[in-house]
MMTF fields as JSON, N, C-alpha, C and O atoms, coordinates in Angstrom:
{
  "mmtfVersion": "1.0.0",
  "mmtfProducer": "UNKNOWN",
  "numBonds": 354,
  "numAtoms": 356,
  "numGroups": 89,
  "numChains": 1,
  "numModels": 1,
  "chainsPerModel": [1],
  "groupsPerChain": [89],
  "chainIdList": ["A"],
  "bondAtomList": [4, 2, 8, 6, 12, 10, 16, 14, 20, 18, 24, 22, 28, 26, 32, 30, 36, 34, 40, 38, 44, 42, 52, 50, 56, 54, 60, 58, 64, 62, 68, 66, 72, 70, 76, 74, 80, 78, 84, 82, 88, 86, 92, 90, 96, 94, 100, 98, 104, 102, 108, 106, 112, 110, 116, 114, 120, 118, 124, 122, 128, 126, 132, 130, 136, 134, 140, 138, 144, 142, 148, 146, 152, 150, 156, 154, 160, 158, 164, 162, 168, 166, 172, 170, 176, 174, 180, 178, 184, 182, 188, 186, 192, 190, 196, 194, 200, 198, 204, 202, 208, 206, 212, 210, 216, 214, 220, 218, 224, 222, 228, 226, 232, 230, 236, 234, 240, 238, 244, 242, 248, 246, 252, 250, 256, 254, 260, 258, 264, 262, 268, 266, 272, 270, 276, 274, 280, 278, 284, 282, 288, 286, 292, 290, 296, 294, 300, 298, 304, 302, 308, 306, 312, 310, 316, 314, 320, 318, 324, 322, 328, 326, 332, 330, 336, 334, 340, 338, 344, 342, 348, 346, 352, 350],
  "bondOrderList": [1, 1, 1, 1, 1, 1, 1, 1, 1, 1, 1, 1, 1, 1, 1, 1, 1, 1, 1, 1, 1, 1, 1, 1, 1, 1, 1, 1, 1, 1, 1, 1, 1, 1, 1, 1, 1, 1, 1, 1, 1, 1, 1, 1, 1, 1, 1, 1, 1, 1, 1, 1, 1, 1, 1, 1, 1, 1, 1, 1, 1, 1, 1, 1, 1, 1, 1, 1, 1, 1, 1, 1, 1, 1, 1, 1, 1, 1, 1, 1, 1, 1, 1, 1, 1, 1, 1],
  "groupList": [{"groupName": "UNK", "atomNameList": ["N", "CA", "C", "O"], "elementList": ["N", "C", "C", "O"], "formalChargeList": [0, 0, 0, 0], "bondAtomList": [1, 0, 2, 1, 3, 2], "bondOrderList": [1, 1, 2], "singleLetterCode": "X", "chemCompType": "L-PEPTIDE LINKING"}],
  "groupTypeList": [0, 0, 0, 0, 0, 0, 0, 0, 0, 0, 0, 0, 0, 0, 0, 0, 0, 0, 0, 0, 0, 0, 0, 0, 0, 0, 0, 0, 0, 0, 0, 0, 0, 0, 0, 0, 0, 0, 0, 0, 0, 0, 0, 0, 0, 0, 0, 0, 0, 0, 0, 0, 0, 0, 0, 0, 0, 0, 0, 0, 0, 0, 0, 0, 0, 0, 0, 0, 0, 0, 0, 0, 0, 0, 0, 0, 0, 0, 0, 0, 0, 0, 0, 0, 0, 0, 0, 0, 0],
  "groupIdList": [1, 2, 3, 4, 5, 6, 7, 8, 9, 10, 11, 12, 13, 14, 15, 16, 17, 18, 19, 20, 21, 22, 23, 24, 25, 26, 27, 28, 29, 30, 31, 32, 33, 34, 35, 36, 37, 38, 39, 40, 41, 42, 43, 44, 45, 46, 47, 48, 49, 50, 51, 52, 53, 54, 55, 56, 57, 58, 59, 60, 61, 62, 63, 64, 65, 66, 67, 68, 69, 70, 71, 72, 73, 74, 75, 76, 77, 78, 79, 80, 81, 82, 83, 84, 85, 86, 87, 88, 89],
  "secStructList": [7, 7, 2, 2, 2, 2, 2, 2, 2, 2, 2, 7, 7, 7, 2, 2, 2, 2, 2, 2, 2, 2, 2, 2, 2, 2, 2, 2, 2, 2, 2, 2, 2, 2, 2, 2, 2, 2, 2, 2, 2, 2, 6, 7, 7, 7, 4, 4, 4, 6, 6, 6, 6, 6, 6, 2, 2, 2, 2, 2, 2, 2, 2, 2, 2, 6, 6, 2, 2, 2, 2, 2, 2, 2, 2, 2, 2, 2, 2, 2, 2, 2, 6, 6, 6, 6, 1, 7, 7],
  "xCoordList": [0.86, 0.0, 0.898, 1.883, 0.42, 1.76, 0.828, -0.385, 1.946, 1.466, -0.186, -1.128, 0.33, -1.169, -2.453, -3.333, -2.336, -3.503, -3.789, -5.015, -3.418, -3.364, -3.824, -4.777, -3.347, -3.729, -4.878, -5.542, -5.878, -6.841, -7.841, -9.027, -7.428, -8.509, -8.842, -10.009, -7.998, -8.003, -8.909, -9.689, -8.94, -10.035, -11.272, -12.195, -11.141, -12.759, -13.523, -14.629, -11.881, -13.277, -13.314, -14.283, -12.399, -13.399, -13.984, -14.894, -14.143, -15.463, -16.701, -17.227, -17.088, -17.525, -18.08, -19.093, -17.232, -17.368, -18.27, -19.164, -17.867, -19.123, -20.234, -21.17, -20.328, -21.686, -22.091, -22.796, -22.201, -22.713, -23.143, -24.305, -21.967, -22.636, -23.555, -24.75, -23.057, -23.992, -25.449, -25.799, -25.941, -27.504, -27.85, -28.85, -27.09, -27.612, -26.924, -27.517, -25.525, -24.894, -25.889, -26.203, -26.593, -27.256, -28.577, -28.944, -29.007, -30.446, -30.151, -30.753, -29.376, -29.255, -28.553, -28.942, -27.651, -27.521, -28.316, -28.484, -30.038, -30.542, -31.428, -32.048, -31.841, -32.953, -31.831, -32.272, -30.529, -29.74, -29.974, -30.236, -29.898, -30.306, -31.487, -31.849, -32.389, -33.734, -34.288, -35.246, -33.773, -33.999, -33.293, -33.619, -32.016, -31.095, -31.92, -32.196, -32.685, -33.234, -34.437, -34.484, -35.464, -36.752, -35.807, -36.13, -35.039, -34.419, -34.276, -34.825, -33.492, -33.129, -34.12, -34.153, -34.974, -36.765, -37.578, -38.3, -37.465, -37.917, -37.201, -37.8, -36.069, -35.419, -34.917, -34.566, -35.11, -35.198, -33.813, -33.475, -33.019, -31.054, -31.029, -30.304, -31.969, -31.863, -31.149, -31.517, -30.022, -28.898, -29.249, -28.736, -30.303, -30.342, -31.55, -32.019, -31.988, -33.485, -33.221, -34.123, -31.623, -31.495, -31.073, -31.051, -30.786, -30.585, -31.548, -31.318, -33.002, -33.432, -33.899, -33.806, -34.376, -34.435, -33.706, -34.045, -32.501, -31.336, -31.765, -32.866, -30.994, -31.476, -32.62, -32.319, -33.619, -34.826, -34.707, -35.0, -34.068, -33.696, -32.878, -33.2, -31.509, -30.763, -31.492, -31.065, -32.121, -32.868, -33.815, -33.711, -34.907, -35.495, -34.549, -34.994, -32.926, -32.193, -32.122, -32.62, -31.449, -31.237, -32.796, -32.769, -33.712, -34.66, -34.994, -35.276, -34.774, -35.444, -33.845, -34.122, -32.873, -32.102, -30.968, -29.886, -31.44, -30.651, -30.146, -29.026, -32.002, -31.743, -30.496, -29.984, -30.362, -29.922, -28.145, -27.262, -27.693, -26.536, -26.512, -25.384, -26.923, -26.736, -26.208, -25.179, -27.194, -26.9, -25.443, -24.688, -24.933, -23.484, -22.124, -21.084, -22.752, -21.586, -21.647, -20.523, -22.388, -22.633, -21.723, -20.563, -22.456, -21.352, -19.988, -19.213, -19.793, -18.405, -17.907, -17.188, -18.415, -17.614, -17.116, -15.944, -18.234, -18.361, -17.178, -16.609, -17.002, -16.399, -14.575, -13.734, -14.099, -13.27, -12.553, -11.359, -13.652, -13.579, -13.048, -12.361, -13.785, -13.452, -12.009, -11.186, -11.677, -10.266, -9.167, -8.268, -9.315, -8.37, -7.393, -6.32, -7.273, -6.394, -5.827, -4.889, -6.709, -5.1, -4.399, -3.173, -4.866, -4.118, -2.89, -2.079, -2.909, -2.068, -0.935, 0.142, -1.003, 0.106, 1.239, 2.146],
  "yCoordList": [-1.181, 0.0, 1.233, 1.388, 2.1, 3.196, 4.596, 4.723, 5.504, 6.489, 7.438, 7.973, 7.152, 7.939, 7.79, 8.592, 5.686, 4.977, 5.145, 5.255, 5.228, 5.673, 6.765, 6.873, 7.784, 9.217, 9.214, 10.107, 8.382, 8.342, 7.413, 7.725, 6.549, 5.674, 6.493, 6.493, 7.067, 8.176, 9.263, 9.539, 10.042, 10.915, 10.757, 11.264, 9.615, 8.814, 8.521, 7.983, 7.73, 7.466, 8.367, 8.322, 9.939, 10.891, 11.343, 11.933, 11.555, 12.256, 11.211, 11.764, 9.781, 9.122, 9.051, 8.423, 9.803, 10.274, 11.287, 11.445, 11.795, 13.796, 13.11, 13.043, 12.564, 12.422, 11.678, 12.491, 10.628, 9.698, 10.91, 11.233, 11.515, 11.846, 13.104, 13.148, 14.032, 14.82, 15.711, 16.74, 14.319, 14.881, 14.48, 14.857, 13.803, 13.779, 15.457, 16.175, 15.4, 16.917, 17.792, 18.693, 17.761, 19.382, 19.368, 20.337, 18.206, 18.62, 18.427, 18.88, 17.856, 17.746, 19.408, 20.016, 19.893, 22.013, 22.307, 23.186, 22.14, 23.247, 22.753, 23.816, 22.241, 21.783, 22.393, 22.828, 22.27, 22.874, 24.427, 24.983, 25.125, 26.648, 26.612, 27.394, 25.976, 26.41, 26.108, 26.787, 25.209, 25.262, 25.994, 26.315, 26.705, 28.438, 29.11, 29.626, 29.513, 30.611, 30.597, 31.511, 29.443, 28.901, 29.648, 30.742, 29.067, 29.301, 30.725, 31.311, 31.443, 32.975, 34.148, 35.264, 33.273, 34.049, 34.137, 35.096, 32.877, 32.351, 32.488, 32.562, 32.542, 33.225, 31.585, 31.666, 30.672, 29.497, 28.753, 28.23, 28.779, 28.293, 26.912, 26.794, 25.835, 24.819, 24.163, 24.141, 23.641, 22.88, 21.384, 20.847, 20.772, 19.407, 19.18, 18.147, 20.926, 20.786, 20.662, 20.352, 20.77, 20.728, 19.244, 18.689, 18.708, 17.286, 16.817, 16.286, 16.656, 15.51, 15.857, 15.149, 16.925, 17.355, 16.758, 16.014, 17.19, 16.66, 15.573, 15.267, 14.714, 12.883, 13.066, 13.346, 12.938, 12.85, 13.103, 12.259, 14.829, 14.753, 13.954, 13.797, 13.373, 12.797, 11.252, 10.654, 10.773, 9.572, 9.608, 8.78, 10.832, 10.878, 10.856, 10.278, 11.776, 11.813, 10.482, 10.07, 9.459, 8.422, 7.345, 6.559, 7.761, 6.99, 7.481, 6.941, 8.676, 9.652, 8.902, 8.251, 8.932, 8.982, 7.933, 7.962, 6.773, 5.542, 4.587, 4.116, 4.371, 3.679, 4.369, 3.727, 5.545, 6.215, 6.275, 6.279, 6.315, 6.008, 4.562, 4.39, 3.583, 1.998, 1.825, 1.23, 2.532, 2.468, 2.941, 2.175, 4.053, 4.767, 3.538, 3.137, 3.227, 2.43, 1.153, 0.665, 0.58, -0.601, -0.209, -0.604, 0.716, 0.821, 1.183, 1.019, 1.998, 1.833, 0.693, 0.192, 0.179, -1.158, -1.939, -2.305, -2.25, -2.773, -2.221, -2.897, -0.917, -0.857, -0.614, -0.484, -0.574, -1.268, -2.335, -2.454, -3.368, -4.97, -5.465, -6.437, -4.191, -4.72, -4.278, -5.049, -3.138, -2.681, -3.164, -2.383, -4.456, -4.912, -5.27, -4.801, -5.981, -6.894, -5.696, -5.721, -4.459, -3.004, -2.814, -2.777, -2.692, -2.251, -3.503, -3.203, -4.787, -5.709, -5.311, -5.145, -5.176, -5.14, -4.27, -4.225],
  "zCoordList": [0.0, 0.0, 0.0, 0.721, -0.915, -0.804, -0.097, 0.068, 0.208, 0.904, 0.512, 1.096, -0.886, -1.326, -0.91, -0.599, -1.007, -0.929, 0.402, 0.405, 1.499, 2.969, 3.148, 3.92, 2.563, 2.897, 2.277, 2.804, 0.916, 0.459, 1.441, 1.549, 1.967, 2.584, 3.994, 4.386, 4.623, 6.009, 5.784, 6.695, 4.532, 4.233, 4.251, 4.89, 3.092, 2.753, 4.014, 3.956, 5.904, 6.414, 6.952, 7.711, 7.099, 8.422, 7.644, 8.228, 5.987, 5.289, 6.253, 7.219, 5.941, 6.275, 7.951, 8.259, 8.951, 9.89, 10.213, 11.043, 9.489, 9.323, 8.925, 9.722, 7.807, 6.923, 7.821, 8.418, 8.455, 9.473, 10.455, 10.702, 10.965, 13.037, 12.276, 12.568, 11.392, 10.932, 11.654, 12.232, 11.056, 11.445, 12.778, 13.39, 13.135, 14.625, 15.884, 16.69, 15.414, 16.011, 15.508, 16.287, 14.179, 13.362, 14.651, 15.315, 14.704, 15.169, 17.204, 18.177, 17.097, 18.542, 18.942, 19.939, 18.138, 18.148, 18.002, 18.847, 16.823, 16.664, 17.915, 17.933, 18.669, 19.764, 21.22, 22.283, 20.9, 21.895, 21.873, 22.94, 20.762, 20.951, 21.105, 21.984, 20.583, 20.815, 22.394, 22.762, 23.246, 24.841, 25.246, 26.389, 24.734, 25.327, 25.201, 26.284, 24.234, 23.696, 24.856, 25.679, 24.872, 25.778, 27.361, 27.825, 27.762, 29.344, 29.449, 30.381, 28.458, 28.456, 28.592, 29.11, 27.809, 27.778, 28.717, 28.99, 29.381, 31.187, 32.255, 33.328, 32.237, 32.509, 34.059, 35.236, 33.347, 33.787, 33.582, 32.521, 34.81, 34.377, 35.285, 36.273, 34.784, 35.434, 34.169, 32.995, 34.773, 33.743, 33.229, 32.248, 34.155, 33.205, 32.204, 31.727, 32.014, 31.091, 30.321, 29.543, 29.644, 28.072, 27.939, 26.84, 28.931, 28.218, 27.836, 26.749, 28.263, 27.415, 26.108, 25.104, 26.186, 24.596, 23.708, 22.787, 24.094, 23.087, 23.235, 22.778, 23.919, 23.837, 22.736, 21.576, 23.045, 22.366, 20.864, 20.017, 20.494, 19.477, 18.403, 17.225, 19.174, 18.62, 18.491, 17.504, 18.983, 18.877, 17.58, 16.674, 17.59, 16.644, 14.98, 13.989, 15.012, 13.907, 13.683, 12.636, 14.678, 14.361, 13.416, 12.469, 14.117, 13.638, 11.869, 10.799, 12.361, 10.727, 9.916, 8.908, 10.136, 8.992, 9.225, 8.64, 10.382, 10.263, 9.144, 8.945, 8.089, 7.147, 5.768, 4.851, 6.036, 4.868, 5.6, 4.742, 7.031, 7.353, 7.395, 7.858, 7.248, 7.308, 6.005, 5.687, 5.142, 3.456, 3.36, 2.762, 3.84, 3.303, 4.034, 3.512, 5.457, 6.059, 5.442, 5.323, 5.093, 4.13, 2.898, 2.778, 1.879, 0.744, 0.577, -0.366, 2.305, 2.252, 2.188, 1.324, 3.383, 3.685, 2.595, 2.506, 1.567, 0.542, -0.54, -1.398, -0.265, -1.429, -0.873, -1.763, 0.719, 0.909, 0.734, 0.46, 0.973, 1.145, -0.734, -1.046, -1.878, -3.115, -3.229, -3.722, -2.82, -3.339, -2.017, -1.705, -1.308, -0.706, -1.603, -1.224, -2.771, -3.726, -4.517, -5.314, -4.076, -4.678, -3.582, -3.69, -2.607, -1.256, -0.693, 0.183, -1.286, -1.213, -2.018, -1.444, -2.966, -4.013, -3.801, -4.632]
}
């Protein structure tokens, strides 16, 4: 395996990294400002109200957009597993 192919497979997986955690960080931030914004207005600084939101949120990302990250880690995988017999040589 030469240096290139390394520095190419390392990209692919933290691209693969982002696109996966993604939507769960986007919506688990925007439900995070939106209970700042709710507390600031109420004027309400109890620190463990924003967790469950989040939870909740990030559960729902996972549910809304699991099948479509199963699909990407699958075709990675897949398309690792084909270009092993370049990475040998």
């Amino acid at each position: 395996m030469s240096g290139d192919m390394a520095i190419q497979i390392g990209r692919e997986a933290l691209t693969m990294v982002m696109l996966v955690s993604a939507p769960m960080l986007g919506l688990g931030l925007i439900v995070g400002i939106m209970v700042s914004i709710f507390q600031a207005t109420t004027q309400i600084q109890e620190q463990t109200l924003s967790f469950i939101p989040k939870i909740l949120a990030v559960f729902v990302a996972i549910l809304i957009f699991g099948p479509w990250i199963l699909n990407l880690l699958v075709d990675y995988t897949r398309q690792i597993f084909l270009s092993l017999p370049q990475m040998i040589r």
